[in-house]
Every structure is written in C-alpha cells, then in structure tokens.
C-alpha positions as CSV (number, residue, x, y, z in Angstrom):
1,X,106.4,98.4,101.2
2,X,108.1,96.3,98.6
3,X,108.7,92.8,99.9
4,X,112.2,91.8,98.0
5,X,112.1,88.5,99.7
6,X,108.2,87.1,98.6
7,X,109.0,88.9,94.8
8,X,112.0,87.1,94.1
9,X,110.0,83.7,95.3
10,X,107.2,84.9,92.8
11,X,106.0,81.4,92.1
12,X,105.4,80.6,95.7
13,X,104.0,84.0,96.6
14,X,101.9,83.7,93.5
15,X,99.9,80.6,94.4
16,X,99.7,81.7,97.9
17,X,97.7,84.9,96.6
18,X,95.7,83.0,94.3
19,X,95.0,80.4,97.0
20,X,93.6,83.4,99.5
21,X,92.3,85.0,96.4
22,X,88.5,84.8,97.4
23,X,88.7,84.9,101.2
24,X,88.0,88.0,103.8
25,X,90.6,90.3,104.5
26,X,90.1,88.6,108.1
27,X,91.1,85.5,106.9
28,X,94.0,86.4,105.0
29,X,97.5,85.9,106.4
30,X,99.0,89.1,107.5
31,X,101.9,89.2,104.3
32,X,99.4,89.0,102.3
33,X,96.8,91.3,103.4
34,X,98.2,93.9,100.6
35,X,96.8,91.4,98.1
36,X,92.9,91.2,99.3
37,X,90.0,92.0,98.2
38,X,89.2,94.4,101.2
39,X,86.7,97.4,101.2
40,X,87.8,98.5,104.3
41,X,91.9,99.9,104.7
42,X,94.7,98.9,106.6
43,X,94.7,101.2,109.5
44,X,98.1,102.4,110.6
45,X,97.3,104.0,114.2
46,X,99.2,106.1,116.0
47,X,97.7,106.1,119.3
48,X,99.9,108.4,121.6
49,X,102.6,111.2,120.9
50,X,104.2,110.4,123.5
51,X,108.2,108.5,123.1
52,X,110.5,107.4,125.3
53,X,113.0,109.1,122.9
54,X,113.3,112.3,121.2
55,X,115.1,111.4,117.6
56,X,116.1,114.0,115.3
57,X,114.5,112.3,112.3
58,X,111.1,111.5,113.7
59,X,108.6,111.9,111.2
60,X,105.1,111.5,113.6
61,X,106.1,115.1,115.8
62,X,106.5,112.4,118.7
63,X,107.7,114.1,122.1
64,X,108.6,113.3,125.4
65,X,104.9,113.9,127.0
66,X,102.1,113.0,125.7
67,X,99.7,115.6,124.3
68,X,96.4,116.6,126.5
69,X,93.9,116.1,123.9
70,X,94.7,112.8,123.1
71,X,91.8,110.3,122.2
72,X,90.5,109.2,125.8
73,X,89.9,105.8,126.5
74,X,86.4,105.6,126.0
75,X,87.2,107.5,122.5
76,X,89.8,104.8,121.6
77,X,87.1,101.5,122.5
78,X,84.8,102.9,120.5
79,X,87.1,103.2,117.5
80,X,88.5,99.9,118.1
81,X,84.3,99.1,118.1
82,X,83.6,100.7,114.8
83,X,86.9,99.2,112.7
84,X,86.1,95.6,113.9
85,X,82.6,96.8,112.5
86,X,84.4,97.6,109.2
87,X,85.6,94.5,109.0
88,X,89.4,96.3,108.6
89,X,92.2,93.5,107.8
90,X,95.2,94.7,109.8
91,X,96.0,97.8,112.6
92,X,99.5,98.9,112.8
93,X,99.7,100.1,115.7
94,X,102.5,103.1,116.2
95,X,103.4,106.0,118.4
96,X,105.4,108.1,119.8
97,X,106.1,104.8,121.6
98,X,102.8,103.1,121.9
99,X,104.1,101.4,125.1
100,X,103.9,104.9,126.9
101,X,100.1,105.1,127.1
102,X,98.9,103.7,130.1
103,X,95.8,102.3,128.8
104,X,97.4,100.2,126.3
105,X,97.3,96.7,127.3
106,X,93.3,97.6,127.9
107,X,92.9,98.7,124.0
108,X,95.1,96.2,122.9
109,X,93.1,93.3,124.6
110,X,89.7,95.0,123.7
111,X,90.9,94.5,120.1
112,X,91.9,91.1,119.9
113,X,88.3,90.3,121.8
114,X,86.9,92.2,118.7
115,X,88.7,89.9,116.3
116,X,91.2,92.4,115.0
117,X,95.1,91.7,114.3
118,X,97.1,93.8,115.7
119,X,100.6,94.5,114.7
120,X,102.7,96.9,116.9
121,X,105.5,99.0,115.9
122,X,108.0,99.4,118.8
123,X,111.3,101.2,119.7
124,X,111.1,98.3,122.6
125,X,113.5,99.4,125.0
126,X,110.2,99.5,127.8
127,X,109.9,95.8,126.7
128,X,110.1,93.3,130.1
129,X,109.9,89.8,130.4
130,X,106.3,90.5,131.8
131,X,105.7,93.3,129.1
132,X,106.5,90.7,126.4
133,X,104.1,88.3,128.6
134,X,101.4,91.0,128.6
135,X,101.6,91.4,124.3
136,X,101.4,87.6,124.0
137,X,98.1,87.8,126.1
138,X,96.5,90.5,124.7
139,X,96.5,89.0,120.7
140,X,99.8,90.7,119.1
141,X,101.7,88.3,117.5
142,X,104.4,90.7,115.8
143,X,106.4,93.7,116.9
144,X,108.1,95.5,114.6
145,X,111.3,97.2,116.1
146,X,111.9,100.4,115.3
147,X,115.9,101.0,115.5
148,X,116.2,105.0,115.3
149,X,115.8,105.6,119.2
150,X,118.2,103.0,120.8
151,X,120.6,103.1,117.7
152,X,121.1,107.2,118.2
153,X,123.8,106.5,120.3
154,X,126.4,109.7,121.5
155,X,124.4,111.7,118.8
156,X,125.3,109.6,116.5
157,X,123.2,106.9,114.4
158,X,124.8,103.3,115.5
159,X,122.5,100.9,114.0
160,X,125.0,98.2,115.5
161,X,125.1,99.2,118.9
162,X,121.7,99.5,118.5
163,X,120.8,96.1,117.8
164,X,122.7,94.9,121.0
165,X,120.9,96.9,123.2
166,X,118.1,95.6,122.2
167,X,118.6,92.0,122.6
168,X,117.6,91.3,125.3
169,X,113.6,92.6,124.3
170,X,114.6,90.1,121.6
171,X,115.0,87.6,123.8
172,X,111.4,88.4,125.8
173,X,109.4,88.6,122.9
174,X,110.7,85.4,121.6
175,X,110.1,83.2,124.8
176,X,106.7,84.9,124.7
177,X,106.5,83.6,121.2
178,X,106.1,86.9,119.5
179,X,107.5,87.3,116.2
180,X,109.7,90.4,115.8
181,X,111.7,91.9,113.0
182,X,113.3,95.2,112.6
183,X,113.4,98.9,110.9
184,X,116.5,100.1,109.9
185,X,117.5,103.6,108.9
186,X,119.5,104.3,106.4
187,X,121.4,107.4,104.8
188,X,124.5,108.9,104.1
189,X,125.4,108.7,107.4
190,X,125.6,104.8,107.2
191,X,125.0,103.8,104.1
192,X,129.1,102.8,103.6
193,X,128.1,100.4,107.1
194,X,125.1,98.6,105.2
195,X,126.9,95.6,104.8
196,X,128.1,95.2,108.6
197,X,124.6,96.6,109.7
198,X,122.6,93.5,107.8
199,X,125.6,90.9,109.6
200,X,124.6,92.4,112.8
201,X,121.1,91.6,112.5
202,X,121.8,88.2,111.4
203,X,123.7,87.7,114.2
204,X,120.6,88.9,116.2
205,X,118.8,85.5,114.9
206,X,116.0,88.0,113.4
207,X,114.7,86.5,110.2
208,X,113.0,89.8,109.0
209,X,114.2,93.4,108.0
210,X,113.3,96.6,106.5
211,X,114.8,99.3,105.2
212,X,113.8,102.9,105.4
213,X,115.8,105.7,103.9
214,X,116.9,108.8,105.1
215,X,115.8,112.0,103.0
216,X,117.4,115.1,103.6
217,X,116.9,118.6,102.7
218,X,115.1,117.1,99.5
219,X,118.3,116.9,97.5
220,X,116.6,114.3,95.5
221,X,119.8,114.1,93.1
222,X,121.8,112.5,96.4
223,X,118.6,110.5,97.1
224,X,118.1,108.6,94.1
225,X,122.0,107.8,94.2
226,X,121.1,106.7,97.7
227,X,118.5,104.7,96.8
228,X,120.3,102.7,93.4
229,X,123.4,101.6,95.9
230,X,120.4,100.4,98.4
231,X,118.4,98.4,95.8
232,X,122.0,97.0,94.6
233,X,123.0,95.6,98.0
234,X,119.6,94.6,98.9
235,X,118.7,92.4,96.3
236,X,121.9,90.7,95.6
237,X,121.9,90.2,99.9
238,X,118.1,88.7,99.0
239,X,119.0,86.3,96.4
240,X,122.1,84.9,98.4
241,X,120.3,84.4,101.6
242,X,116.0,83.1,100.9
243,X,115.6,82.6,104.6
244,X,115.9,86.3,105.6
245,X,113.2,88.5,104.6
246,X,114.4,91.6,103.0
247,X,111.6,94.9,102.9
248,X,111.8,98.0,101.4
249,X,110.0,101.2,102.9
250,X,108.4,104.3,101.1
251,X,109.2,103.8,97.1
252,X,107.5,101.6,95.5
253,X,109.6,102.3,92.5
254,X,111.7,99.7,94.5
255,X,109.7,96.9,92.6
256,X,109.7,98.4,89.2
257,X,113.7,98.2,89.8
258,X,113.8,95.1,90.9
259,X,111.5,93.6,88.4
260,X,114.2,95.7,85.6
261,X,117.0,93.5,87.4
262,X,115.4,90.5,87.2
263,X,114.0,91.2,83.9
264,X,117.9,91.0,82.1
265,X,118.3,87.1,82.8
266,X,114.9,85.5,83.8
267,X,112.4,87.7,81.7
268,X,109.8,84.9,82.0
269,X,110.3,84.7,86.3
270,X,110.2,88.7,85.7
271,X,106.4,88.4,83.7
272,X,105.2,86.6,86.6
273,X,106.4,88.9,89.1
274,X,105.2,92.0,86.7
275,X,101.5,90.7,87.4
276,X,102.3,90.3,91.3
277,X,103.2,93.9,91.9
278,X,100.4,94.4,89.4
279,X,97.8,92.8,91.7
280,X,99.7,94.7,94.9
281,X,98.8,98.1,93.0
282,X,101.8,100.3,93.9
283,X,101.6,102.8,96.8
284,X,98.2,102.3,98.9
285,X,97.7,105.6,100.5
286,X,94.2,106.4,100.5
287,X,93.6,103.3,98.8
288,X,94.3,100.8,100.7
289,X,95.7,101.7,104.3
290,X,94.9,105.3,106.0
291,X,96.4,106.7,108.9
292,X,94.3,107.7,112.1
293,X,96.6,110.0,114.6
294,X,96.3,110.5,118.4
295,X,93.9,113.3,117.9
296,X,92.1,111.6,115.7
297,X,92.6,112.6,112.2
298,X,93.0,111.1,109.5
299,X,95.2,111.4,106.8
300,X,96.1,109.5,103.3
301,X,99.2,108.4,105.0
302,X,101.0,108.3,108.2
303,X,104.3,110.5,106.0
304,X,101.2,112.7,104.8
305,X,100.6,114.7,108.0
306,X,100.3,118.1,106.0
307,X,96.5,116.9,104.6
308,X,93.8,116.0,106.9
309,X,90.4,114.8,105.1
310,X,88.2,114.4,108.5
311,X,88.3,113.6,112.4
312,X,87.2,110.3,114.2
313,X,85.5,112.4,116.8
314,X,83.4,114.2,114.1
315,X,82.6,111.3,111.9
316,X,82.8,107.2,111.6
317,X,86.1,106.8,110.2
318,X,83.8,104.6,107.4
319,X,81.8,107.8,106.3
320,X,85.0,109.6,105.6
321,X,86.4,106.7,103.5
322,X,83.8,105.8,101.9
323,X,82.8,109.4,100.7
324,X,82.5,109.5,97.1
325,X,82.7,113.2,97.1
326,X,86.0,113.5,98.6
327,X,88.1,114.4,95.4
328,X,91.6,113.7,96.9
329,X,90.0,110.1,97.7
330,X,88.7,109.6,94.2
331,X,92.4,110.5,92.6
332,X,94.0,108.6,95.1
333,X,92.1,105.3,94.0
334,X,92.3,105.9,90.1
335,X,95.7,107.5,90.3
336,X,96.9,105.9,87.0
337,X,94.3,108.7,85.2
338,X,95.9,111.6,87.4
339,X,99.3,111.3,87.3
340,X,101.3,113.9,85.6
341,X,105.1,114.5,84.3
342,X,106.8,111.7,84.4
343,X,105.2,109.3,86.2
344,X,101.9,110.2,84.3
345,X,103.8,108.8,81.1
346,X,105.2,106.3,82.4
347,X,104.4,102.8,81.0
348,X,104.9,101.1,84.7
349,X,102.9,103.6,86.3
350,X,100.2,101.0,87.7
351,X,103.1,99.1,89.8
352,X,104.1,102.0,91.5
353,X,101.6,104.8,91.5
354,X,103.9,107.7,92.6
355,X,104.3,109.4,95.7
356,X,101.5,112.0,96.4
357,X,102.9,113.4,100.1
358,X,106.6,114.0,98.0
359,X,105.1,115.3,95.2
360,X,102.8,118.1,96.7
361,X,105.3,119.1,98.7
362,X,107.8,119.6,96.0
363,X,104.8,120.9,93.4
364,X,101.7,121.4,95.4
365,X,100.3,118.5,93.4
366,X,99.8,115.3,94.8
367,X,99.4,113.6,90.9
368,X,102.9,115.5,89.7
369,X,105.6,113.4,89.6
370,X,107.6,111.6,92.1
371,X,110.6,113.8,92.6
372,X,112.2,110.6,94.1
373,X,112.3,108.4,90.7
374,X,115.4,106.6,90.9
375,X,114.0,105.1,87.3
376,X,116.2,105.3,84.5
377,X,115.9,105.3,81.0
378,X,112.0,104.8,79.8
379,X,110.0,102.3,82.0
C-alpha cells in the first residue's frame, strides 16, 4: 500500500523511520512496520473461507460455509506458535469473514499471549457491543472495515449506504477503544460518487481510508484512466485535509505518481520523499509480507492465489521462506535485476517493483511488465 498521508508529511515520517531504524520488527509501530529491518514477513492470514456475504468481486473464493479441510484448531495454535517463533512483525488477519470461525476469539487471544500484533480485516456487520468487548480483550487494537459486503446494497455497490449501516460497529469498536478505518471500492461504477463517498466517511468520524480499485475484464486502457482520476482526487483531498489518512491499495506506481506531482513545485520535499519510498521498496510480495490461506498454503500474495510455493501442514512456514532454492523467491527479492519491458527499463523501478500476479497472468511472467502502468512519459 502507498500511504498518501505519511508521504506528503515526508519530514515527519522520515525521522520517525530513522528514529525506529535499529529496533525489532516487534518494537516497531504498526505504520511503520513496512520500513523495518525484519527477516521474518508480514503475514496476511486468511483463516476461514467462510463470509457472512457472498460479493460478486471477492477475490479470496470466500463462500457462505466454511470449507471442511480448513486448518483445525490445534493446526492454527501451532502456527500461531511457530510465527511468534519467527519473530513476524504484524498478522493481518482476513477471511471470508474471520468473525465466522468459531474458534476465533481462542486464536486470537493465544496470539496476543504470544506477543504478536494482530490486525483484523472485517466486513463487521457480526460486530456487538460484546464482540467489540471480546477484540479489545483478546490484543487487537485495529479493525480494518472492509465495505464491499454491507455497501452491495439492491445489487448495487452503495458505498454510502454502506457506511451507515455500519455505524453502529463504529460505535462498538470505538467505546471498546479499538481503532478502525475503512476499505473502499472503487470503479466505474462509482468512481463519478468519489467525492460524496470520502464526505460520507468523514461524516463517520473515521480518520483513516483506503482505496482499492476495481479491475475488470483486464481492460487495462480503462484502468489506468481509472486509476490517473483516483490519484488526482486523492492527493489533492490529502493535502487539503492532514488529519485524515489517505491509502492507496495494489499499485505501488501510486508513489512514483505522486512523487511526479509533488516533484513540479517542491522538488527538494519530492528528493526526500524519493528516498522514503526508496527505503519502503515498492511491492513486498514475497519479500516482505506472504500470504498463508485456510488450507494452509502459502502464496507470494494474498491477489496471487494462482501460485502456491508450499503448505504449513507439510513444512514450517520458515523453511519455505527461507529456502534459498526457491527461484520465484530469489526473483521476488532482487526484482530490480528481473524485470522486463517496461518496467525492467524503467529508471523508478526500485520504488515500485511491478506487479508479478498481473503480469503472469497477462504474459505468464511474473518479471514482464505491469500491464497496469498508469506511468507516463519516461520515469
């Protein structure tokens, strides 16, 4: 993700990562986990395939029951054993709707005991005022709400009705002083609303947003259209209001764009912000965060379901990520020396690192170019 908000305050962000610089990923605070020195990844669980909700532009194959060879309990405690072990910095903790498995509270708790820090991604419309208790208790400090379920409303995507539904889940997590911020869809479909869609979650008292887009068919042409008109609206919204915090999903050409904007007037603020997204390192799959599904694979990313490189029940999720023989691994973390087309030319390559799950599906080559590049000109 590119944080919009933290970027454009690059001096402040700046000394906070230089300030963290030599600490443990444990010790680091959660916005800046991207930044640390951590062997271990970011692990971006999805613990049950089970939702709540059955939305038409669900990524994760999510359903309405869960599936019968989910990890078991005892599976997921002894995973939740072997990251703490690995000393990993942060577990994102998704679904289906992770509120649907039964055990959760029990895994969740059993976490925090380990000294983990647990964020969990949420649709939250199974969120009480003792369910919000129960999160507070068990170590979660931050739910992230994910909007597609309760904003399909009438088979339509209302992003504003939406957000009133689900203010009262708001309201619990708040008074169970749990931090919570929101994922917003966007695409054709809504893009013209973007502007009445950002007022309603002000008016939610939320301090915290991201955007993720919508990609259809692959017309990438309509895409990177998409994507300019996002950027535009987002960072002018993000200069005008500081106190909200304005994040970007899935293109980390967002920063190269933004660091172009900022680049026309301030082109010293836009040097110092050049080395931040430098030391972030552009997209971190495989790198940085992996994704471990409710069977127990793992993949380079939780978009990059198509490749599998091993299985929690067959090995320690540290002997597949630490394999030095795993080629896609060693290509994911030197990518800068693999890419190819465009992006293996291009001179702001190291910011952004391309999209490997976009471009083997377009190519069947995870280092050919991005097919997403909203870029233009030479950058």
């Amino acid at each position: 993700m590119i944080n919009i908000s933290r970027m454009l305050k690059v001096k402040e962000t700046a000394r906070d990562v230089e300030k963290h610089h030599n600490k443990g990923a444990d010790e680091v605070p959660k916005h800046l986990v991207r930044y640390a020195n951590s062997k271990a990844p970011m692990v971006i669980w999805n613990i049950t395939r089970k939702c709540n909700f059955s939305c038409d532009m669900c990524h994760l194959g999510s359903a309405l029951e869960a599936d019968s060879d989910e990890l078991t309990t005892k599976e997921a405690l002894e995973f939740i054993d072997h990251m703490a072990s690995m000393k990993v910095p942060l577990v994102s903790v998704y679904g289906g709707e992770p509120l649907t498995r039964g055990d959760f509270f029990t895994l969740a708790g059993h976490a925090h005991k380990k000294g983990l820090r647990i964020i969990l991604s949420s649709n939250v419309a199974l969120i009480t005022e003792k369910t919000a208790g129960e999160i507070a208790e068990s170590g979660i400090s931050y739910v992230g709400i994910d909007m597609d379920g309760l904003a399909q409303v009438g088979g339509s995507m209302d992003v504003i009705a939406g957000l009133k539904k689900a203010l009262p889940m708001m309201d619990y997590l708040r008074d169970a002083m749990v931090g919570c911020g929101v994922r917003i869809t966007i695409g054709s479909f809504n893009l013209s609303q973007m502007p009445s869609i950002i007022k309603a979650v002000e008016n939610t008292g939320l301090k915290r947003f991201a955007i993720c887009q919508h990609i259809e068919d692959g017309d990438w042409k309509a895409v990177k259209e998409e994507r300019r008109e996002i950027l535009d609206f987002l960072i002018d919204y993000a200069m005008k209001n500081p106190e909200m915090e304005v994040v970007t999903e899935n293109f980390y050409a967002d920063g190269i764009y933004l660091l172009q904007r900022v680049a026309k007037r301030e082109p010293e603020r836009a040097a110092e912000m050049e080395r931040l997204l430098a030391k972030q390192g552009g997209c971190p799959a495989g790198d940085r965060i992996v994704n471990v599904d409710y069977w127990g694979n793992v993949h380079l990313c939780p978009y990059w379901q198509s490749r599998t490189i091993g299985n929690i029940r067959e090995q320690k999720l540290s002997d597949i990520w630490f394999d030095e023989e795993n080629d896609i691994l060693t290509m994911m973390r030197d990518k800068t020396n693999y890419l190819k087309g465009k992006c293996g030319s291009c001179r702001s390559k190291h910011l952004c690192m391309g999209c490997g799950v976009r471009a083997e599906e377009t190519c069947g080559d995870p280092s050919g170019e991005d097919p997403a590049c909203f870029i233009k000109g030479k950058h």
